[in-house]
C-alpha positions as CSV (number, residue, x, y, z in Angstrom):
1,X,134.1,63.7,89.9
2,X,131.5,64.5,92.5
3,X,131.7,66.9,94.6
4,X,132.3,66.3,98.1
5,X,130.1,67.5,100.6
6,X,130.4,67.8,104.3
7,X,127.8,66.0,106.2
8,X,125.8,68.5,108.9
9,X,125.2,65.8,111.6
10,X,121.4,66.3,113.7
11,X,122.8,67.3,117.5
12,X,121.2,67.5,120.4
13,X,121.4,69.4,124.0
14,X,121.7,66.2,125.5
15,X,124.7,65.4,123.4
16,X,126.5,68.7,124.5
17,X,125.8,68.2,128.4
18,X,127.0,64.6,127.8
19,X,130.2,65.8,126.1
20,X,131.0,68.4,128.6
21,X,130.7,66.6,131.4
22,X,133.0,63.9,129.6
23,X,135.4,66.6,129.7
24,X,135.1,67.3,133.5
25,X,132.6,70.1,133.5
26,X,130.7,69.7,136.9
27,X,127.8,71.3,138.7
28,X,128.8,74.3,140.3
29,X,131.1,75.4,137.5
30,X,132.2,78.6,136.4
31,X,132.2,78.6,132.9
32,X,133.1,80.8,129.8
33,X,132.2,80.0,126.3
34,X,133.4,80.9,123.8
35,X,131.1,79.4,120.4
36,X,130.4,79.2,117.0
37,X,126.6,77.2,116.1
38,X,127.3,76.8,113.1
39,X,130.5,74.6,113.9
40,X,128.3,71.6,115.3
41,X,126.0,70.6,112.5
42,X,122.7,71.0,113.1
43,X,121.7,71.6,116.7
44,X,117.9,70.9,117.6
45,X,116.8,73.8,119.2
46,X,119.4,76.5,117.6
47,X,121.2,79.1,120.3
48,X,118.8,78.8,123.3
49,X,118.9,74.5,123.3
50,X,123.0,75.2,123.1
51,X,122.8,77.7,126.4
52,X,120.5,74.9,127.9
53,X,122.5,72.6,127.3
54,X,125.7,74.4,129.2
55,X,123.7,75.6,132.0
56,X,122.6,71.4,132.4
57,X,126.5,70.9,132.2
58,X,126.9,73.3,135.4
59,X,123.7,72.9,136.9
60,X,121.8,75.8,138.9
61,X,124.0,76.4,141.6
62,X,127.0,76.8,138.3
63,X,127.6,80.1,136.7
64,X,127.9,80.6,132.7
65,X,129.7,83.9,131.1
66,X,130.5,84.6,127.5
67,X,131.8,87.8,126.0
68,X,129.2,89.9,124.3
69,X,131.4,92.8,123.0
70,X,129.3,95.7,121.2
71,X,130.4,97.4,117.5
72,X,132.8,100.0,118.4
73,X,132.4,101.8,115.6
74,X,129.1,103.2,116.7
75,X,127.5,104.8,119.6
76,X,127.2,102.4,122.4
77,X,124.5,101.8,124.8
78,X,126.1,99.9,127.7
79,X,122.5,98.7,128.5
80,X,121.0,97.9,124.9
81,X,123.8,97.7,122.3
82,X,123.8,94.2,120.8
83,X,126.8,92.0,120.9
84,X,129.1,91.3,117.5
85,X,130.1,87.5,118.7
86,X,127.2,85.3,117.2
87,X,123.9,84.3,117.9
88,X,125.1,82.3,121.4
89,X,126.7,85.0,123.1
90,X,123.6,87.2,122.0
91,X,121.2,85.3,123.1
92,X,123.0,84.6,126.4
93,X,123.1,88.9,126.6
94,X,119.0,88.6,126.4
95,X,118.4,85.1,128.5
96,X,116.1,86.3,131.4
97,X,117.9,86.9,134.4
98,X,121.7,87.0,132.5
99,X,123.7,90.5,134.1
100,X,126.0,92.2,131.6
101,X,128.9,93.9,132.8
102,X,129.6,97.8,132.0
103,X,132.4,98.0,130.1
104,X,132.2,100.2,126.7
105,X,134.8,97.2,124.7
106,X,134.7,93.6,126.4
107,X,131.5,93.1,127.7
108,X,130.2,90.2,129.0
109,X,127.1,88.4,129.9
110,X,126.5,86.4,133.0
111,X,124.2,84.0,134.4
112,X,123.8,82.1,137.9
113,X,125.0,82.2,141.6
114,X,128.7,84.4,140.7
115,X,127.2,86.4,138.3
116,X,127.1,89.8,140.5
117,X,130.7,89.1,141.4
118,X,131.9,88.5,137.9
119,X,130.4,91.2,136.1
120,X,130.7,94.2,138.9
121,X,132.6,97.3,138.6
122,X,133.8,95.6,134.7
123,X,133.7,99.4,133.7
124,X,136.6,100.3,136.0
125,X,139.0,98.1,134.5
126,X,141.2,97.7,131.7
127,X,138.8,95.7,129.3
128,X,141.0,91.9,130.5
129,X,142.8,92.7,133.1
130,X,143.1,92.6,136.6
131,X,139.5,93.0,138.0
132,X,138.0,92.3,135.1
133,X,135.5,89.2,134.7
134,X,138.1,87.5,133.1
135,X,140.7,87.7,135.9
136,X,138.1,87.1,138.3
137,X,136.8,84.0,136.1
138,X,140.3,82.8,137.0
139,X,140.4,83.6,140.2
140,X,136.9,81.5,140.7
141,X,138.9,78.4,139.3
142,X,136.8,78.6,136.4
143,X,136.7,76.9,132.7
144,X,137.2,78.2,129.2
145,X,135.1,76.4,126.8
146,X,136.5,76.7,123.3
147,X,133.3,75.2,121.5
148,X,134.1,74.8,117.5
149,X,136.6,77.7,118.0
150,X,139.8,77.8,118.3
151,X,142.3,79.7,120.7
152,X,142.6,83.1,118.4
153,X,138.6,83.3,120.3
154,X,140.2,82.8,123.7
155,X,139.5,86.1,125.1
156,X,141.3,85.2,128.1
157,X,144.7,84.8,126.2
158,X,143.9,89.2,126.7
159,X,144.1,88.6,130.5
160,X,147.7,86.8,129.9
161,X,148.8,90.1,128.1
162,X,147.6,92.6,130.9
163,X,148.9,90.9,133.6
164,X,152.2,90.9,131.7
165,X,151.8,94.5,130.8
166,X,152.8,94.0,127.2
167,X,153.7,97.3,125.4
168,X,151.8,97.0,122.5
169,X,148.8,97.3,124.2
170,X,146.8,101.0,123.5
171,X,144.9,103.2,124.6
172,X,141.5,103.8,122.5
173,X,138.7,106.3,122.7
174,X,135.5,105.2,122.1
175,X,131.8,107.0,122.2
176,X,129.1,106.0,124.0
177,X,125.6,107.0,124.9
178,X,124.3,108.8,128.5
179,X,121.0,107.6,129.3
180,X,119.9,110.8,128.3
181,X,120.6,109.7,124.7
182,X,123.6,111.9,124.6
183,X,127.1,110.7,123.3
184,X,130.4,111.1,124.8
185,X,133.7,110.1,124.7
186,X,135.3,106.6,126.9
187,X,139.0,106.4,127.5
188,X,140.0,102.6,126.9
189,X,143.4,102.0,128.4
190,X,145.5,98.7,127.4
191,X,143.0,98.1,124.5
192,X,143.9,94.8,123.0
193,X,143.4,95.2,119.6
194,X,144.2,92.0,117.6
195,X,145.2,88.5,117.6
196,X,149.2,87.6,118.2
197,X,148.9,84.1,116.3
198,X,147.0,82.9,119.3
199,X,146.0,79.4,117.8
200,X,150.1,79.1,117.9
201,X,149.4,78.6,122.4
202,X,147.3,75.6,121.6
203,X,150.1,73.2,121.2
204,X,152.0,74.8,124.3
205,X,149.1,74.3,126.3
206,X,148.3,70.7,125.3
207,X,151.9,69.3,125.9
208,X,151.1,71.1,129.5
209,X,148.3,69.1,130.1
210,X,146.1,72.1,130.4
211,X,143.7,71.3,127.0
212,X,141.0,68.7,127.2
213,X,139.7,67.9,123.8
214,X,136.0,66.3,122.6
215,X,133.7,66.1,119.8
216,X,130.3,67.0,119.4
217,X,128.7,66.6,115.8
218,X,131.4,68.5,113.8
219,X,133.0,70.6,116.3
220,X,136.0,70.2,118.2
221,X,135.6,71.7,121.9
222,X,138.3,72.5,124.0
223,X,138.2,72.8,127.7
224,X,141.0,74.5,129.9
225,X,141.2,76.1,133.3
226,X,141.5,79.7,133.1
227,X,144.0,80.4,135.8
């Protein structure tokens, strides 16, 4: 028999804004995304026609985050070091004008009006918890954008276990460079290392009400608020 081959459907920006605002993404949104390209097809444009397309959704006066955590397991440059989350979140990390927050383990980059207030004093936190860009995304009345992942990406799902002071979360050391070029050692408290089976919240969260679902080319995005 033949063998059966998935079909990599041609996508456009367009098609994303469309989609998102289908879902109930407005101008003026705070939005973070969490994404994987390679879950749509074949998107015209790559990376940078994907972040175009969810800054259209939100519109100029809209802010867009996504978590651009570095490699641990080397020195990190809080300024420079790359993120480990895709060609999307990195890009987003070098878009002209994007801010990205301090923090040695959860990282994120931010672009538009409430980037300043997401990203500041993220290195004086617990990596997800309270003060962190996540609760404050929440506190915004932002979105989590799930595109063509699924909730074990959900970095906010982290935010849940701070707040809740679960006690499997850790404390972790972790080195990172002086911008003298020096290394030194960070003290990470309430690390969250790990996934707890969070694809298991998705059907919670749907029989809430709280997940909108769409289609764009082959992947499934998912829109919830994160408070």
């Amino acid at each position: 028999m033949p063998t059966m081959m998935l079909t990599r459907p041609v996508v456009t920006g367009t098609q994303v804004a469309e989609c998102l605002a289908g879902l109930g993404v407005r101008r003026g949104d705070a939005l973070i995304v969490h994404c994987a390209l390679s879950s749509v097809g074949r998107l015209e444009g790559g990376a940078e026609a994907l972040i175009e397309a969810f800054l259209a959704a939100v519109g100029p006066e809209g802010t867009l985050m996504a978590p651009v955590m570095p490699d641990m397991f080397t020195p990190i440059d809080l300024l420079d070091s790359p993120s480990t989350l895709g060609r999307v979140a990195e890009a987003l990390r070098l878009w002209p004008g994007a801010l990205r927050s301090m923090h040695p383990t959860h990282s994120v980059a931010a672009l538009g009006p409430s980037a300043d207030r997401l990203v500041a004093g993220h290195e004086d936190c617990t990596p997800c918890g309270p003060g962190s860009p996540y609760e404050k995304l929440a506190q915004l009345g932002g979105w989590v954008l799930l595109f063509g992942v699924d909730q074990d990406r959900n970095t906010s799902l982290h935010t849940a276990e701070d707040v809740a002071d679960m006690p499997y979360l850790r404390e972790v050391q972790v080195g990172v460079l002086t911008p003298d070029g020096r290394g030194r050692k960070v003290r990470v408290p309430k690390f969250p290392q790990g996934h707890r089976e969070f694809i298991g919240v998705d059907p919670l969260l749907r029989r809430a009400g709280l997940v909108r679902i769409g289609q764009v080319g082959n992947a499934v995005v998912r829109l919830m608020p994160a408070r």
